[in-house]
VMD Tcl script that builds the backbone (N, CA, C; Angstrom):
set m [mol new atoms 204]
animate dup $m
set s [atomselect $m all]
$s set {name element resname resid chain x y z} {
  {N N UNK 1 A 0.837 -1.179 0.000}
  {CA C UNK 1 A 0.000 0.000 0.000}
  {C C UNK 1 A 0.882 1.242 0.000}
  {N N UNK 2 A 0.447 1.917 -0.839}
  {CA C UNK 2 A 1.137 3.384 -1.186}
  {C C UNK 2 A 1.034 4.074 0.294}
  {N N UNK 3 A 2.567 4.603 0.506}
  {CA C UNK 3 A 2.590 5.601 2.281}
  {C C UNK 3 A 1.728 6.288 2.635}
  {N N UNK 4 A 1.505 7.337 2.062}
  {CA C UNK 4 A 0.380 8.185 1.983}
  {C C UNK 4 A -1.088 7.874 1.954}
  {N N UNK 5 A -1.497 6.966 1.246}
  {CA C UNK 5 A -2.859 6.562 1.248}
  {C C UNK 5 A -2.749 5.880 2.707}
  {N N UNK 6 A -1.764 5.014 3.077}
  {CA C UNK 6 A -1.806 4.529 4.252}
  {C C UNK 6 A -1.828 5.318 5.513}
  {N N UNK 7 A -1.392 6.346 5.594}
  {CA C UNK 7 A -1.048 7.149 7.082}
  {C C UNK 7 A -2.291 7.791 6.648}
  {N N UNK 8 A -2.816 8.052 5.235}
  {CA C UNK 8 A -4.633 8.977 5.585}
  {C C UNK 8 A -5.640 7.776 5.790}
  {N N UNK 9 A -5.317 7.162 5.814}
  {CA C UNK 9 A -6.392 5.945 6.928}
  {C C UNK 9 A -5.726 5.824 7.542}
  {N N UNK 10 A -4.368 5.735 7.985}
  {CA C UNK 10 A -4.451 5.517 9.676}
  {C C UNK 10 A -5.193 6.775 10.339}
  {N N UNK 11 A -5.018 8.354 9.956}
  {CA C UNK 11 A -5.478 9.283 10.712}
  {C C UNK 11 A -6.884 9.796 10.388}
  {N N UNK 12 A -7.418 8.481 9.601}
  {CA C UNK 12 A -9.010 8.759 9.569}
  {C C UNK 12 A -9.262 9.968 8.057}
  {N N UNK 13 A -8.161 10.341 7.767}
  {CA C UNK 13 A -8.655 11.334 6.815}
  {C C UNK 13 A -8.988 10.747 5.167}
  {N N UNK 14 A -9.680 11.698 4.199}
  {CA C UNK 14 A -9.609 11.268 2.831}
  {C C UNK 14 A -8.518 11.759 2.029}
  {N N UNK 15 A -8.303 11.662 1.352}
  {CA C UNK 15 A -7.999 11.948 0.051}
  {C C UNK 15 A -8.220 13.327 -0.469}
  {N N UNK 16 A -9.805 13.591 -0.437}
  {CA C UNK 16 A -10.044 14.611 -0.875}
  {C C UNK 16 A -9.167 15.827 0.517}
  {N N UNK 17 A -9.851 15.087 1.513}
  {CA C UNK 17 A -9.379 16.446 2.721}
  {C C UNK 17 A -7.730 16.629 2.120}
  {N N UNK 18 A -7.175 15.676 1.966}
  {CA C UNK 18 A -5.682 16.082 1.715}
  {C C UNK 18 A -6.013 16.878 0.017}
  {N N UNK 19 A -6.214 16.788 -0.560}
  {CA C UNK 19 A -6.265 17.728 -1.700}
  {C C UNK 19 A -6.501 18.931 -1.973}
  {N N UNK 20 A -7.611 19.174 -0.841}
  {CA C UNK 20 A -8.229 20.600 -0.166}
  {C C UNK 20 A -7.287 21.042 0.640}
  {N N UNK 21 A -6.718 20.451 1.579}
  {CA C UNK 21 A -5.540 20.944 2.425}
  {C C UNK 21 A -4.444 21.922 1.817}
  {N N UNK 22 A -4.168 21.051 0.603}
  {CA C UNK 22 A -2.899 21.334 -0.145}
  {C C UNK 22 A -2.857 22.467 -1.120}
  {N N UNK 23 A -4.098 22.132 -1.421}
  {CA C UNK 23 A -4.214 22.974 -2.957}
  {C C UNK 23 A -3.923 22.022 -3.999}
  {N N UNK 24 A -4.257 21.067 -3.771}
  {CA C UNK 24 A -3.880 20.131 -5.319}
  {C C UNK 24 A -5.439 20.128 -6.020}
  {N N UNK 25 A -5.559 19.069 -6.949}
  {CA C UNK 25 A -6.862 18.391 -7.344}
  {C C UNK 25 A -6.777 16.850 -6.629}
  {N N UNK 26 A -8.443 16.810 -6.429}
  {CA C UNK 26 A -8.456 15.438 -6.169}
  {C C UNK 26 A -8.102 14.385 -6.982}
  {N N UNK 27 A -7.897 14.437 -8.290}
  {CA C UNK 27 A -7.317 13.635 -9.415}
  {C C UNK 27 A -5.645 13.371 -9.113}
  {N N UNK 28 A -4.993 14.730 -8.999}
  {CA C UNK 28 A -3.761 14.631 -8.577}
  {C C UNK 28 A -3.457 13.753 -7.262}
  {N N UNK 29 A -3.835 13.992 -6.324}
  {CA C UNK 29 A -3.465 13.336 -4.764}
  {C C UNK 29 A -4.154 11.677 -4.933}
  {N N UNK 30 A -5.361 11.503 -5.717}
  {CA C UNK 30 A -5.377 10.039 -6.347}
  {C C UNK 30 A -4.236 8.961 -6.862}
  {N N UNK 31 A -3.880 10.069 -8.351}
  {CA C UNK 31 A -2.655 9.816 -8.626}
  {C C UNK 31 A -1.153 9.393 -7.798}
  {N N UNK 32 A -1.211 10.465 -6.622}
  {CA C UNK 32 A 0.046 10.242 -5.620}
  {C C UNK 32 A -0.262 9.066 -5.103}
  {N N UNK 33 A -1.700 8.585 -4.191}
  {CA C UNK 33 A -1.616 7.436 -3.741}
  {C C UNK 33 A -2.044 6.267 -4.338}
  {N N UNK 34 A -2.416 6.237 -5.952}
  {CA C UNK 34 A -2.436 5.074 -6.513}
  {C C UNK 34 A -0.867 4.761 -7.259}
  {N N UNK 35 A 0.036 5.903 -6.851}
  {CA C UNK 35 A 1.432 5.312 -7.429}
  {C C UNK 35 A 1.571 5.742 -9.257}
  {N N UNK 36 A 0.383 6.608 -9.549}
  {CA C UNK 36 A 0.081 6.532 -11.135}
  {C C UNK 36 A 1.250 8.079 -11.210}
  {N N UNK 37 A 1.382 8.686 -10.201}
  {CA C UNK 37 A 2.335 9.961 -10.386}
  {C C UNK 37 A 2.892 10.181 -9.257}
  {N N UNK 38 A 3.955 10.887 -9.044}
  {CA C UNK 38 A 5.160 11.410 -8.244}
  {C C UNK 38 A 5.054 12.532 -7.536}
  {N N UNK 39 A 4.679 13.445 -6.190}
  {CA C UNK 39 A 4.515 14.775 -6.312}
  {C C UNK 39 A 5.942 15.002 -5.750}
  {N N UNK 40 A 6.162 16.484 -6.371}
  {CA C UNK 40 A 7.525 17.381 -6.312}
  {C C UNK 40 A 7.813 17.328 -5.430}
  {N N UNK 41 A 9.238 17.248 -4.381}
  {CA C UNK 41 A 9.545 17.822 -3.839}
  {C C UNK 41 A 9.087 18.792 -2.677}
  {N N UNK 42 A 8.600 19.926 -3.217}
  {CA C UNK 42 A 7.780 20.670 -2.259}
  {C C UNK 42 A 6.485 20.298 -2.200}
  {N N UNK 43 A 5.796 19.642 -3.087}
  {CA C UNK 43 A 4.174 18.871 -2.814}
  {C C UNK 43 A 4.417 17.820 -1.261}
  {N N UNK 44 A 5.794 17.164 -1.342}
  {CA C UNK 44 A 6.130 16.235 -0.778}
  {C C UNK 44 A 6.311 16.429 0.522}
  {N N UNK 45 A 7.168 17.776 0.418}
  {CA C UNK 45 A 6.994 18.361 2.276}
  {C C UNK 45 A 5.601 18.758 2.374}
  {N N UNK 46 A 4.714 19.116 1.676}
  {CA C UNK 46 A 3.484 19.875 2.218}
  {C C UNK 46 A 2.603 18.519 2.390}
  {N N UNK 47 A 2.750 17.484 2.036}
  {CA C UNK 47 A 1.698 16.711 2.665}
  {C C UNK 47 A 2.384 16.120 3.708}
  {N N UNK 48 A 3.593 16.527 3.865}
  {CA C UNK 48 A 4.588 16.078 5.652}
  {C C UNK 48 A 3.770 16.482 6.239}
  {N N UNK 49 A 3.930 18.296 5.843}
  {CA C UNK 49 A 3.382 18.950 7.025}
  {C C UNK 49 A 1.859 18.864 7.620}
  {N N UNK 50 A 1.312 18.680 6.502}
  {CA C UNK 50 A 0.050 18.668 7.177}
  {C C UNK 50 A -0.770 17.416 7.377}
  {N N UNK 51 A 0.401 16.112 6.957}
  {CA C UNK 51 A -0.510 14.522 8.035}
  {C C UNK 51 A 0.792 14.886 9.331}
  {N N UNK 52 A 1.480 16.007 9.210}
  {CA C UNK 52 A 2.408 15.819 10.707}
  {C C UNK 52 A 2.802 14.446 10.887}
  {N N UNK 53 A 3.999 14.465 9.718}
  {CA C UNK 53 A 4.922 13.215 9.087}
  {C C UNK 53 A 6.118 13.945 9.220}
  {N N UNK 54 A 7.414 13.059 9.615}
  {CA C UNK 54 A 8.686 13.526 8.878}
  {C C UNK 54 A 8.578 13.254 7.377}
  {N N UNK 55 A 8.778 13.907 6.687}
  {CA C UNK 55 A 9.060 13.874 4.883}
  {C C UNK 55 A 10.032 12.581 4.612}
  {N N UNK 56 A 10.606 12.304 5.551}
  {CA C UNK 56 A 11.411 10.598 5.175}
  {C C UNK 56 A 10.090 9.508 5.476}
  {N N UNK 57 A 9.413 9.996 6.116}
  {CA C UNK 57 A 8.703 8.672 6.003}
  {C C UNK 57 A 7.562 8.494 5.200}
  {N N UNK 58 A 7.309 9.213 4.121}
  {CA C UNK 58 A 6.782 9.237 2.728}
  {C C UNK 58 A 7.338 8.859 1.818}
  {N N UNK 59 A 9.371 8.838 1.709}
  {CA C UNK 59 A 10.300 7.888 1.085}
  {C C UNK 59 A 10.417 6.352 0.958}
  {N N UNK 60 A 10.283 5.705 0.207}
  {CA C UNK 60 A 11.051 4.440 0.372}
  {C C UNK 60 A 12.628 4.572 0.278}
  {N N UNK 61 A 13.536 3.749 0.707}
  {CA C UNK 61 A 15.142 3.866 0.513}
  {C C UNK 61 A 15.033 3.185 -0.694}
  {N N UNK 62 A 16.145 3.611 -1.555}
  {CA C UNK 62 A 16.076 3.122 -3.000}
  {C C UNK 62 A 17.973 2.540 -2.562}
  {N N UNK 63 A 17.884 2.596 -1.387}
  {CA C UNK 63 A 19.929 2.267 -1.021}
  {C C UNK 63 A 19.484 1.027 -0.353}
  {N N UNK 64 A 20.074 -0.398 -0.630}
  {CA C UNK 64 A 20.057 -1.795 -0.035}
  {C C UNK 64 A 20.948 -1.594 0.908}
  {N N UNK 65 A 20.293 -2.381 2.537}
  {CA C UNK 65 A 21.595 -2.167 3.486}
  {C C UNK 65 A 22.399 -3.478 2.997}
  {N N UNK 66 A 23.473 -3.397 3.782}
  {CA C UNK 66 A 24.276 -4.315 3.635}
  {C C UNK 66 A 24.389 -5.134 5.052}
  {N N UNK 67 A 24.257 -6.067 4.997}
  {CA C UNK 67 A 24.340 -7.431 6.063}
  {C C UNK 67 A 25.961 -7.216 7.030}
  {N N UNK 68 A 25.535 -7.462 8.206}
  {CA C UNK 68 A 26.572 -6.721 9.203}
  {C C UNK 68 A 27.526 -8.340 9.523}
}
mol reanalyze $m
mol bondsrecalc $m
mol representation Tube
mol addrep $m
């Protein structure tokens, strides 16, 4: 499950509320959590800020650890 769609059901919210929040379209923030598009950078901190997320934990690591 896409991060974002996941932490707005954990905190009870929609989709749309995050779209309204932001200033996006609801088509767009669809897009973010069906994985069909990418938001910028600064789209990326602004939905930190307002599910009150660190912005890393909307990242996946794209770096493999290495076995200790």
């Amino acid at each position: 499950m896409n991060t974002i769609k996941k932490i707005l059901k954990n905190q009870g919210r929609s989709q749309t509320w995050l779209a309204e929040t932001i200033g996006k379209s609801y088509v767009s923030v669809t897009n973010y959590c069906n994985n069909n598009s990418q938001p910028s950078l600064q789209v990326l901190f602004d939905i930190a800020k307002v599910l009150d997320v660190d912005v890393r934990e909307l990242l996946i690591s794209t770096k493999l650890k290495k076995p200790k």
